[in-house]
C-alpha positions as a Markdown table, in Angstrom:
| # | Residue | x | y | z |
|---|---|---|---|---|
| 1 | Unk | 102.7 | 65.5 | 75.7 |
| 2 | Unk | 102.5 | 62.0 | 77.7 |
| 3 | Unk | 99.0 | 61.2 | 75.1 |
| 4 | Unk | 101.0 | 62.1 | 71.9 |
| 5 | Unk | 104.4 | 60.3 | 72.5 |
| 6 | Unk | 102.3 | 57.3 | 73.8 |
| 7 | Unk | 103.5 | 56.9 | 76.9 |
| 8 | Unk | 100.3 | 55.0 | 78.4 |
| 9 | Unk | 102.0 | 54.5 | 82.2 |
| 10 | Unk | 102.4 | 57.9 | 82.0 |
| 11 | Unk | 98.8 | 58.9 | 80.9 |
| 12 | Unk | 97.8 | 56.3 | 83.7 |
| 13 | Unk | 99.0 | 58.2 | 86.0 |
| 14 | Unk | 97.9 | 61.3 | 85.0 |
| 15 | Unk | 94.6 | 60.1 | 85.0 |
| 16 | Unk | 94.6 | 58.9 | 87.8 |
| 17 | Unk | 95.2 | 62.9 | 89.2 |
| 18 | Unk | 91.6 | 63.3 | 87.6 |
| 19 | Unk | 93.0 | 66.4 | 84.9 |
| 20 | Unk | 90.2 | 67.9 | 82.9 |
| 21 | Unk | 90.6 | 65.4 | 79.9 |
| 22 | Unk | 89.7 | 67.8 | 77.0 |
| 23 | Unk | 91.9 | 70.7 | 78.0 |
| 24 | Unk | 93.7 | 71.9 | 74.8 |
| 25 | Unk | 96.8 | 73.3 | 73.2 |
| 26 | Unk | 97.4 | 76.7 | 72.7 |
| 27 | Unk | 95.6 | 74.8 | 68.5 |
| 28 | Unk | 93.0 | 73.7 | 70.6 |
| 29 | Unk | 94.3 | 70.2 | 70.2 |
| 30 | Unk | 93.4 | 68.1 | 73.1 |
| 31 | Unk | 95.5 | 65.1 | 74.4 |
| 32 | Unk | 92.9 | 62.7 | 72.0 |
| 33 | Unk | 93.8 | 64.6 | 69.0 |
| 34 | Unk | 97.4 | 64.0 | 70.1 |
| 35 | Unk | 97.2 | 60.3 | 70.2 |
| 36 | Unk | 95.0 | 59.9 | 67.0 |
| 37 | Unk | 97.8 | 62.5 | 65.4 |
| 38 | Unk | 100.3 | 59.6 | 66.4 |
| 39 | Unk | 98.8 | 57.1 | 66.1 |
| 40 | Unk | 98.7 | 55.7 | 69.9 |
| 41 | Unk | 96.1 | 53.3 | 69.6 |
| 42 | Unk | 96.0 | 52.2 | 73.5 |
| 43 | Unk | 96.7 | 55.6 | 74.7 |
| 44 | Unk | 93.5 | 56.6 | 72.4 |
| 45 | Unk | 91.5 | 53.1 | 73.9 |
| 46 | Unk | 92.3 | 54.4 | 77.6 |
| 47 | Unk | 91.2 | 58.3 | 76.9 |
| 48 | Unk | 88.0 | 57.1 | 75.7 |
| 49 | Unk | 87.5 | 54.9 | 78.4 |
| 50 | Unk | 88.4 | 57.3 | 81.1 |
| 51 | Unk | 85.8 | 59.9 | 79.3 |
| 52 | Unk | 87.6 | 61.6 | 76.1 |
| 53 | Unk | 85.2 | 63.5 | 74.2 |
| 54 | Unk | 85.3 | 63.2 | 70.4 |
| 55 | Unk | 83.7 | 66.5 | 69.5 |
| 56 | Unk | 86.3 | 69.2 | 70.0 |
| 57 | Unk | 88.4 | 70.8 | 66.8 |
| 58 | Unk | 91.1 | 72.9 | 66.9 |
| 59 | Unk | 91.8 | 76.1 | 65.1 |
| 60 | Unk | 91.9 | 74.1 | 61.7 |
| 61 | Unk | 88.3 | 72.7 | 62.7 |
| 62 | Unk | 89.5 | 69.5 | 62.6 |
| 63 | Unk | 89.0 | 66.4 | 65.1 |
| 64 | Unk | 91.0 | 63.2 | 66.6 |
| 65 | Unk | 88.9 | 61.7 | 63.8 |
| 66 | Unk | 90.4 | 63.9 | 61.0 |
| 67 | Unk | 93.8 | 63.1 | 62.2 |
| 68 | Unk | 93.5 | 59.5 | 62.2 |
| 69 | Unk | 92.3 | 59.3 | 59.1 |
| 70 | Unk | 95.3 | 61.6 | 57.6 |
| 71 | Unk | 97.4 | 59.0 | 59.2 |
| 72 | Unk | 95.7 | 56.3 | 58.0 |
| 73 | Unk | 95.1 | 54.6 | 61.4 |
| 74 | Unk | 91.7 | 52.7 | 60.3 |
| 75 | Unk | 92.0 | 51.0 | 63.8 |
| 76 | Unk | 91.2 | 54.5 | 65.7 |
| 77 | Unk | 89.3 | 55.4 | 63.2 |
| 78 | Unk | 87.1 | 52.8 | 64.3 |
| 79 | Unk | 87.5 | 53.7 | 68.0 |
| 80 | Unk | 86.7 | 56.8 | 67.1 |
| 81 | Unk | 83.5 | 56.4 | 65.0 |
| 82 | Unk | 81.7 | 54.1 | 67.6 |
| 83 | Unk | 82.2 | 56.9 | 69.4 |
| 84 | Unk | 79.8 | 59.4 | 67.0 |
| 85 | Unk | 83.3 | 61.1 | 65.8 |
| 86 | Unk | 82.3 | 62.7 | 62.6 |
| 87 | Unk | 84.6 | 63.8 | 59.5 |
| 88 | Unk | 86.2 | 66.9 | 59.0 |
| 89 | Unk | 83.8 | 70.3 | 58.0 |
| 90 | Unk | 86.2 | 73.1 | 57.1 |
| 91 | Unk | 82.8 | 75.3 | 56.7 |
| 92 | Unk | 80.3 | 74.0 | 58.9 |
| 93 | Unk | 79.3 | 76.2 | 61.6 |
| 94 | Unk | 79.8 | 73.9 | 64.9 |
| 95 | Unk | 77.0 | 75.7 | 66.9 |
| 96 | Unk | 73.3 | 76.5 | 66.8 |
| 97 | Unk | 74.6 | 80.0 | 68.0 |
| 98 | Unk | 75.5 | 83.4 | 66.4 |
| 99 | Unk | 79.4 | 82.4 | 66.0 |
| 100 | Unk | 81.9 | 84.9 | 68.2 |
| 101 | Unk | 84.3 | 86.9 | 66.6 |
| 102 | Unk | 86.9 | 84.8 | 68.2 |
| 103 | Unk | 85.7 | 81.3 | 66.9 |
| 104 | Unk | 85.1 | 83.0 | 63.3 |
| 105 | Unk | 89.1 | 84.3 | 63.4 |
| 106 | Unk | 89.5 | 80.5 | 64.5 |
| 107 | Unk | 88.3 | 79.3 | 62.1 |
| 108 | Unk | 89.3 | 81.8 | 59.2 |
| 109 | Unk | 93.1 | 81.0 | 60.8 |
| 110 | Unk | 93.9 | 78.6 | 58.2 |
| 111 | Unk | 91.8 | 79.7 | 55.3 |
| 112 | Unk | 92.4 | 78.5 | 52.1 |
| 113 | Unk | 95.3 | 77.1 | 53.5 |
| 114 | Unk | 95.9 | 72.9 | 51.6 |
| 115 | Unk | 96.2 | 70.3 | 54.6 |
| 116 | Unk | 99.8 | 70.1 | 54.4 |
| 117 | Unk | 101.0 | 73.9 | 54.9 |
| 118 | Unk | 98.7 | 73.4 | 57.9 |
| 119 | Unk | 100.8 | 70.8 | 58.8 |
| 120 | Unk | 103.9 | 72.9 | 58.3 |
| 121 | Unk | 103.0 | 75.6 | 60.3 |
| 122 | Unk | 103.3 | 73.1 | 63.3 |
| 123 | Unk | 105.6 | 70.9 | 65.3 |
| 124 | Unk | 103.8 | 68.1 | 64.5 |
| 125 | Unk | 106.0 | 65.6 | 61.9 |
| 126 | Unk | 103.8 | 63.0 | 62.2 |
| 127 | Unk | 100.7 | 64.8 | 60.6 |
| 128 | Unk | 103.3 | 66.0 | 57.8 |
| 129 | Unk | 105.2 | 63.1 | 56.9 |
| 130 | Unk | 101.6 | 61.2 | 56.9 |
| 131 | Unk | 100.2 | 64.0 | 54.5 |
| 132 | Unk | 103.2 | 64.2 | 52.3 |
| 133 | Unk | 102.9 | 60.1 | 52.1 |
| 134 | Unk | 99.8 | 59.7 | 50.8 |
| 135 | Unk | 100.5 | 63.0 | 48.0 |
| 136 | Unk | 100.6 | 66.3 | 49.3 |
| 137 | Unk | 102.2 | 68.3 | 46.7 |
| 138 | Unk | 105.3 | 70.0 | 48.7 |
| 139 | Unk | 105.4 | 72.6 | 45.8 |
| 140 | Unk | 102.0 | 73.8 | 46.4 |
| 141 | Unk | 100.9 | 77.1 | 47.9 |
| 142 | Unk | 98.2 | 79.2 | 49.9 |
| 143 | Unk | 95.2 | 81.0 | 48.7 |
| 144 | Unk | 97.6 | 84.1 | 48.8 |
| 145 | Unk | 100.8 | 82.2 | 47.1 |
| 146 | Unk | 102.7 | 81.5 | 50.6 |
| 147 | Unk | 104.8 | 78.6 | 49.2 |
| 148 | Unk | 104.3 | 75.6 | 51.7 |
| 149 | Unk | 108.6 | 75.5 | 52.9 |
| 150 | Unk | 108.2 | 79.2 | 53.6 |
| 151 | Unk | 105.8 | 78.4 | 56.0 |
| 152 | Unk | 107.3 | 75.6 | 57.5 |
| 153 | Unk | 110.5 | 78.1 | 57.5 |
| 154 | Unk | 108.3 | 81.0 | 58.9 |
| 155 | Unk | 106.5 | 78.8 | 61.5 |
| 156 | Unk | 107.3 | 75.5 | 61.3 |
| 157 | Unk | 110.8 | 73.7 | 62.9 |
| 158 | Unk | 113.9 | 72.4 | 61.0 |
| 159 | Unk | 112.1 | 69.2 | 61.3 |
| 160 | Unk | 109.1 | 70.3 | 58.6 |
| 161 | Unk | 111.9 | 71.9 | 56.3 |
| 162 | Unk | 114.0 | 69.1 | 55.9 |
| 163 | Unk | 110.8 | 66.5 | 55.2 |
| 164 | Unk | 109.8 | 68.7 | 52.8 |
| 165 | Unk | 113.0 | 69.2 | 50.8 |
| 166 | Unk | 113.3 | 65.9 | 51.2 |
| 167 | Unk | 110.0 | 65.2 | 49.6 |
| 168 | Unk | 111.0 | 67.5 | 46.3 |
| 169 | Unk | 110.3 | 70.7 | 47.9 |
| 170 | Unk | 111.9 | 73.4 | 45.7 |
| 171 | Unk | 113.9 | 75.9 | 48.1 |
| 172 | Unk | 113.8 | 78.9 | 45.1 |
| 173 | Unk | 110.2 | 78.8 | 45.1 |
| 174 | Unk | 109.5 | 82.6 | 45.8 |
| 175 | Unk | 106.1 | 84.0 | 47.2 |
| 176 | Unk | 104.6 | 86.8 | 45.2 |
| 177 | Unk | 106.7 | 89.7 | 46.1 |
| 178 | Unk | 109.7 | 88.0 | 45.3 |
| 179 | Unk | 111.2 | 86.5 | 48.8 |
| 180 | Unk | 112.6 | 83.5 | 48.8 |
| 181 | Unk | 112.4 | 80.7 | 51.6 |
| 182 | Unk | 115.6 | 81.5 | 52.3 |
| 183 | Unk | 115.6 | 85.5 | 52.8 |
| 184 | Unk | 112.4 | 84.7 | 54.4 |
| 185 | Unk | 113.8 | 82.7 | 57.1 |
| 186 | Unk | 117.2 | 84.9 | 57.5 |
| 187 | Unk | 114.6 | 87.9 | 57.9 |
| 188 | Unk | 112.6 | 87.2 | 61.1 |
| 189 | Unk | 115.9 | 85.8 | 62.5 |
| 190 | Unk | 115.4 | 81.6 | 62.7 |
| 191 | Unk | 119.0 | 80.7 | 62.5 |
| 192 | Unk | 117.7 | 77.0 | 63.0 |
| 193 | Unk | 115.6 | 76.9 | 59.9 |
| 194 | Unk | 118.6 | 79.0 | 58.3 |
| 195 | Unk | 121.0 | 76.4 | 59.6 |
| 196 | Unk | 119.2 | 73.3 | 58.2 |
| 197 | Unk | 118.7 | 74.5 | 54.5 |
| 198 | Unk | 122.6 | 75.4 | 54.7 |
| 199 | Unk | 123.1 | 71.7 | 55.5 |
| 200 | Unk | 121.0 | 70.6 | 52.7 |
| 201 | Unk | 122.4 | 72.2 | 50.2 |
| 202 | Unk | 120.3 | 75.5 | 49.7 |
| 203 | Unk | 122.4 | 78.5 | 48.3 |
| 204 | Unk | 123.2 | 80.8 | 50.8 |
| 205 | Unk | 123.1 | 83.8 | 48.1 |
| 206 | Unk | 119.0 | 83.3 | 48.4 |
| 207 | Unk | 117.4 | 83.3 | 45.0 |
| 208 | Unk | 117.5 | 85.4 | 42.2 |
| 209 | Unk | 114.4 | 87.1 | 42.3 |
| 210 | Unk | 115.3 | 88.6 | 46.1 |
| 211 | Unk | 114.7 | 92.2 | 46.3 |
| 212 | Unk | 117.9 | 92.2 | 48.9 |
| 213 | Unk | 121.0 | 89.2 | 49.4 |
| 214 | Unk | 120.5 | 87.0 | 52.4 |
| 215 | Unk | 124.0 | 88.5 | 53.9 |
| 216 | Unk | 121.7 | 91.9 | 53.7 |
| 217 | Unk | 119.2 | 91.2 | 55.4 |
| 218 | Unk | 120.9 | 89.4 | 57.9 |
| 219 | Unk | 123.5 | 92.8 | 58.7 |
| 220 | Unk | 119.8 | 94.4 | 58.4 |
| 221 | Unk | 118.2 | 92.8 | 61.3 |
| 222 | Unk | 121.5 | 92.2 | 63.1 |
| 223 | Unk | 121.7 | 88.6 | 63.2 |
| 224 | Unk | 125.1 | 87.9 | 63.3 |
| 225 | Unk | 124.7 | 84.1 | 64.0 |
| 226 | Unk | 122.9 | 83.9 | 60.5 |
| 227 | Unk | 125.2 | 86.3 | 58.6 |
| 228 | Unk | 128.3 | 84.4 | 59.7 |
| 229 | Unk | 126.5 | 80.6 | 59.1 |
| 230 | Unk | 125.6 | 82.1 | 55.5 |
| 231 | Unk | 129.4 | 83.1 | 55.0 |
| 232 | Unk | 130.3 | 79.7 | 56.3 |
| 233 | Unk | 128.3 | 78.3 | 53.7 |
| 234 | Unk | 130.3 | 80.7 | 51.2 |
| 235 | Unk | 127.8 | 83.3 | 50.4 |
| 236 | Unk | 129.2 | 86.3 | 48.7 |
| 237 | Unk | 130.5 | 88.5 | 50.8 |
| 238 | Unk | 130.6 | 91.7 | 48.7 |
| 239 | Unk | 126.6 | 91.8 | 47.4 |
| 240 | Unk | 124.7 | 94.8 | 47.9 |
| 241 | Unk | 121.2 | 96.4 | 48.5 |
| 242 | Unk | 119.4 | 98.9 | 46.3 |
| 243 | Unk | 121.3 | 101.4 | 47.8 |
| 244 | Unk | 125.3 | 99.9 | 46.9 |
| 245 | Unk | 125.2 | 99.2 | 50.8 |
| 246 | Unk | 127.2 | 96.6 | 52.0 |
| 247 | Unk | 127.1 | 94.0 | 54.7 |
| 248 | Unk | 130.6 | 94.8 | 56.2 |
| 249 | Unk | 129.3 | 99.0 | 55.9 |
| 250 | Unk | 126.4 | 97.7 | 57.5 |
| 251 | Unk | 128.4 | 95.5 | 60.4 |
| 252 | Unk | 131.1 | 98.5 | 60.8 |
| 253 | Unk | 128.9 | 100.4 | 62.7 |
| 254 | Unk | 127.5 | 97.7 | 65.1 |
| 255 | Unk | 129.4 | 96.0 | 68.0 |
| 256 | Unk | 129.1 | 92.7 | 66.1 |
| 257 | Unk | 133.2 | 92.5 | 65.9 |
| 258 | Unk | 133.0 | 88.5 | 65.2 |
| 259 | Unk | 130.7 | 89.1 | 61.9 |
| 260 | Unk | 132.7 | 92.0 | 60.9 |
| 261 | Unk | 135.8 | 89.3 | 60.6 |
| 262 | Unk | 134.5 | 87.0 | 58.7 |
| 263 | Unk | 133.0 | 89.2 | 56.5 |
| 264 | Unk | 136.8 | 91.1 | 55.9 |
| 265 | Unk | 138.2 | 87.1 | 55.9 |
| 266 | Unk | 135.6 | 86.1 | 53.5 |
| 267 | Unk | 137.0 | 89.0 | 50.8 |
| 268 | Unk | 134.8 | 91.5 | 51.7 |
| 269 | Unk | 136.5 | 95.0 | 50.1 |
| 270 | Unk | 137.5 | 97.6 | 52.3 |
| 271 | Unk | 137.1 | 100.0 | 49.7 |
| 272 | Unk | 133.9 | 99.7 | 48.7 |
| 273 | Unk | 131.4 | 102.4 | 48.2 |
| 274 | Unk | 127.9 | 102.6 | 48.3 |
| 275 | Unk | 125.8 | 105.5 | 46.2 |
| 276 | Unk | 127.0 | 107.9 | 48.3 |
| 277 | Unk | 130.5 | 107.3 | 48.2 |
| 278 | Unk | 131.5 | 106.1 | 51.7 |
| 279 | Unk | 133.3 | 103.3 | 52.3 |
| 280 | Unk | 132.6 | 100.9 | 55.7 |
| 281 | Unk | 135.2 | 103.1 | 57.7 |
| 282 | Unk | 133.1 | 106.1 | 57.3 |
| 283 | Unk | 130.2 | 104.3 | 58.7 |
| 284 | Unk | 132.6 | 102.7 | 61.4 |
| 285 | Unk | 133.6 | 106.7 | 62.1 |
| 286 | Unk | 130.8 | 108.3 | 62.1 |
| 287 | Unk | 129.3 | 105.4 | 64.4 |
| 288 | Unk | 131.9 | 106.0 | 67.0 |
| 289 | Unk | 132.9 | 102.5 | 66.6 |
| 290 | Unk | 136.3 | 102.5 | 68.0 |
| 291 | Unk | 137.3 | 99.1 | 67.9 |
| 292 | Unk | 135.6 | 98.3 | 64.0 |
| 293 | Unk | 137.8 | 101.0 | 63.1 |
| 294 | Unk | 141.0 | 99.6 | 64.3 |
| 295 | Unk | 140.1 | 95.8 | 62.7 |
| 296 | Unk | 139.0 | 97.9 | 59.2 |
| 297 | Unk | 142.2 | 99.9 | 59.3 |
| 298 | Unk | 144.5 | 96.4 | 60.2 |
| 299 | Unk | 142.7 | 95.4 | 56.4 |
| 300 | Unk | 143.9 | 97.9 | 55.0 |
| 301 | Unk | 141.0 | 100.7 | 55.0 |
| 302 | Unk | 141.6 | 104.1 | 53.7 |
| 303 | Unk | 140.8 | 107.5 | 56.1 |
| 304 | Unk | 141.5 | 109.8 | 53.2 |
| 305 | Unk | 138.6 | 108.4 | 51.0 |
| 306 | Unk | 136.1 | 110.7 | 50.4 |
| 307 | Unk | 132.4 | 109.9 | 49.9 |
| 308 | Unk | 130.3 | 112.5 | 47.6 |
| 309 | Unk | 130.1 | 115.3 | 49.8 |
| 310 | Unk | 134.1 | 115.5 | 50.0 |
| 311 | Unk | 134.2 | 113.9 | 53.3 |
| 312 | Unk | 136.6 | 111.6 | 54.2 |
| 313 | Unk | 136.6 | 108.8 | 57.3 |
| 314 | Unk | 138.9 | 111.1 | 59.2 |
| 315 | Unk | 137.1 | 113.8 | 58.1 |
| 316 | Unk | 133.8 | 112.1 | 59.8 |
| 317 | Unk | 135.6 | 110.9 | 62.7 |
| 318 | Unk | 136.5 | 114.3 | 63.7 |
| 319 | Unk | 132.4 | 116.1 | 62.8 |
| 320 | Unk | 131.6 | 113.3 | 65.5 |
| 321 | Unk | 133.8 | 114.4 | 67.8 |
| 322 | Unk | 135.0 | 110.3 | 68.1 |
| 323 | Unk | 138.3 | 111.5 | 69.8 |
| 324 | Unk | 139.9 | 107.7 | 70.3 |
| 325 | Unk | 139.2 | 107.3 | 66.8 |
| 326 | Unk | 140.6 | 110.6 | 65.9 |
| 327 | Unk | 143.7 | 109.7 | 67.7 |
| 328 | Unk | 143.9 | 105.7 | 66.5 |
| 329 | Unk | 143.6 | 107.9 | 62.7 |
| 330 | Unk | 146.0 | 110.3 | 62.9 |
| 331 | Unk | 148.7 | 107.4 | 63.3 |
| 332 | Unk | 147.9 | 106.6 | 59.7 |
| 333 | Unk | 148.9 | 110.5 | 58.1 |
| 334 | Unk | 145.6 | 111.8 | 57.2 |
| 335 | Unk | 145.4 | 114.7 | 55.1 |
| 336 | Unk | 144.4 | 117.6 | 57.7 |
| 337 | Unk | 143.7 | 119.9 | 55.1 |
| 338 | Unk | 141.3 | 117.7 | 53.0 |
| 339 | Unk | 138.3 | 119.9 | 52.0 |
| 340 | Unk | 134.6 | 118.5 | 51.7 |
| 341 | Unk | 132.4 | 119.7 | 49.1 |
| 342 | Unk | 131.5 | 123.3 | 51.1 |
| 343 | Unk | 135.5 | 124.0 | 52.1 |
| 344 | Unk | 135.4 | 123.2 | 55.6 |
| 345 | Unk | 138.6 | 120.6 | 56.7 |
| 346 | Unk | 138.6 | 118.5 | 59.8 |
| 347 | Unk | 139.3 | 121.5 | 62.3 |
| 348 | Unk | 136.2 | 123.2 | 61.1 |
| 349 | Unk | 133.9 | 120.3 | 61.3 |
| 350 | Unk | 135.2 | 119.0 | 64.9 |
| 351 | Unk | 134.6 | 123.3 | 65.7 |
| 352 | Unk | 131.7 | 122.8 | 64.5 |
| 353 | Unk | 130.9 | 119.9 | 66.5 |
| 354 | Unk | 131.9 | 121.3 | 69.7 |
| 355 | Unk | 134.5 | 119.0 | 69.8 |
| 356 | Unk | 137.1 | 120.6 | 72.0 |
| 357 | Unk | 139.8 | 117.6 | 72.5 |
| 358 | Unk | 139.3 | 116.7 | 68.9 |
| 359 | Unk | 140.5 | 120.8 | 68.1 |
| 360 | Unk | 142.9 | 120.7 | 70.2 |
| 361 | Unk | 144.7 | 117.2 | 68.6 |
| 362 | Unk | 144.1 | 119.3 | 65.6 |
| 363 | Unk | 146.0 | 122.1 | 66.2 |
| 364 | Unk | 148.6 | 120.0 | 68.2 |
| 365 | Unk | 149.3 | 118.6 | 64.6 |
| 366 | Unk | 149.8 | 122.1 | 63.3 |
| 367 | Unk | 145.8 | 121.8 | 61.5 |
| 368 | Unk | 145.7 | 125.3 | 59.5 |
| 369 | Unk | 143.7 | 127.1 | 62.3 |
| 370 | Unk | 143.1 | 130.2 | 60.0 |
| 371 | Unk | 141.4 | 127.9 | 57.1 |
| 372 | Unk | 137.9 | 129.3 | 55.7 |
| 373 | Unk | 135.0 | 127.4 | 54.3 |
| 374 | Unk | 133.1 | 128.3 | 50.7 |
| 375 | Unk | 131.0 | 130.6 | 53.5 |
| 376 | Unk | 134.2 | 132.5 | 54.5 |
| 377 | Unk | 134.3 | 131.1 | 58.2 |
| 378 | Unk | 136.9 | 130.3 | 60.2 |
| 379 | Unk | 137.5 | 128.4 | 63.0 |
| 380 | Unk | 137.3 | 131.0 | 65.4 |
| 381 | Unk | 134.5 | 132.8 | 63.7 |
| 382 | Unk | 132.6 | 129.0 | 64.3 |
| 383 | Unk | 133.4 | 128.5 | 67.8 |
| 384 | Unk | 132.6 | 132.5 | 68.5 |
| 385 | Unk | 128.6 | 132.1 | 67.5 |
């Protein structure tokens, strides 16, 4: 760290502690590579001095030399070639040895890969801004069409996303199944790269090509900081997945109350149904989510809809045995005598269920204990087996 921000009083004195001078990153980058990377000319002079070697690469197989000459340092590029430093090799095999099968994954790491996704994929915006200056194309892509910002957004930091945008980066730029950067990013949960497209401008819907909305994915995976900084940015509140599911149905049987807020103050409907006909209170109900209940029902949520099957959130509430919910429902007049697609009502289902102090609210409420379903059973024949 001291070599690469060129802090020489601070490499003095680390040297002076006699470390083992080419000990690398997790990249195999050692503090030479560092300095030549930034172009620390005196902090490269004293390394050498004090015994630097100019042979090691890093996973990329390239050298301090390789890095100073990406940044255009001709000065340690000098240094560095009186030293024997020799150019970059992407193929060459670096020993007279039978390579292991750790230095061949090594060096296959980055295959095929142009110069600058390699910059990308690491936190190092000096090798990227130097790259992009003298041409890189920031629209181009792997050998297996990973657009360079998707892997700034997969591995990179907010730093690399924004250089490239900035350098004409195009943010819809999809990789071949169809993900954008965007639904990339919101997938394996980095709010920070998330955050920084947001602020420059990128659509929070994702792009057209998506096989799922960004606010999807995002109720998906359960990142609520993304799905409310997407909603923020105005997303639309109400898309769905291939399945008509929607983010609040999605959010109503989580613990995420916060998300679930925005998404009802962003215009999210209430009412909505997905394929099978249930709305984000019969998820909430069947979830046992007490308190998602109560904030869908404040908007307005019905317990009488019925999804597909004839079953209705009350109706669900009750087959879970969710007996707060039950009771926070029941407030609101739900029809007790509501059939579901096979005859049985809400006192057959909670019999079924083996829920005793949901029967008992039941028949409290004067439930038709005598009831029988398309199979001819009551509830007493249910509760006898």
């Amino acid at each position: 760290l001291a070599a690469r921000a060129g802090e020489l009083a601070a490499v003095e004195a680390l040297l002076a502690a006699h470390p083992k001078i080419d000990a690398a990153d997790r990249n195999r980058n050692t503090a030479l590579m560092h300095a030549a990377m930034s172009g620390r000319l005196a902090v490269v002079d004293r390394l050498l001095a004090a015994g630097a070697s100019v042979a090691p690469r890093d996973v990329q197989d390239w050298s301090a030399l390789d890095f100073a000459e990406v940044r255009g340092a001709t000065d340690i590029v000098a240094r560095l070639r009186e030293k024997g430093a020799t150019a970059l090799h992407r193929s060459a095999i670096v020993s007279e040895s039978r390579p292991t099968a750790v230095q061949r994954a090594q060096r296959d790491l980055y295959a095929g890969w142009p110069d600058l996704a390699v910059g990308a994929s690491r936190d190092s915006p000096e090798l990227l801004h130097a790259l992009l200056q003298r041409g890189a194309d920031p629209n181009a892509t792997t050998a297996d069409g990973l657009p360079i910002l998707t892997v700034a957004a997969l591995a990179g930091t907010p730093a690399s996303v924004e250089a490239l945008l900035a350098a004409g980066a195009k943010a819809t730029h999809a990789d071949r199944r169809g993900n954008s950067v965007l639904l990339n990013a919101v997938r394996i949960g980095r709010e920070d790269i998330v955050l920084s497209m947001l602020a420059h401008g990128v659509s929070p819907d994702g792009g057209r090509a998506d096989p799922e909305p960004p606010v999807i994915a995002a109720a998906k995976a359960g990142h609520g900081g993304i799905l409310r900084a997407l909603l923020a940015a105005h997303a639309q509140p109400d898309v769905r997945d291939e399945h008509g599911t929607s983010a609040l149905m999605l959010v109503a049987q989580t613990d995420d109350l916060e998300s679930l807020r925005r998404l009802l103050e962003a215009g999210a409907a209430t009412e909505g149904v997905d394929k099978g006909g249930r709305t984000a209170l019969w998820y909430a109900a069947h979830a046992g989510k007490l308190e998602a209940v109560r904030l869908l029902l404040q908007h307005g949520a019905s317990v009488d809809h019925a999804d597909a099957a004839g079953q209705s959130a009350f109706a669900a509430a009750c087959a879970a045995g969710a007996t707060a919910i039950v009771d926070l429902m029941l407030d609101k007049g739900p029809r007790l005598e509501a059939r579901t697609a096979r005859g049985d009502t809400a006192l057959l289902l909670a019999v079924n269920a083996g829920a005793v102090e949901v029967v008992e609210k039941l028949l409290t409420r004067h439930a038709d204990k005598d009831t029988q379903n398309e199979f001819g059973d009551t509830a007493l024949i249910i509760a006898s087996r």
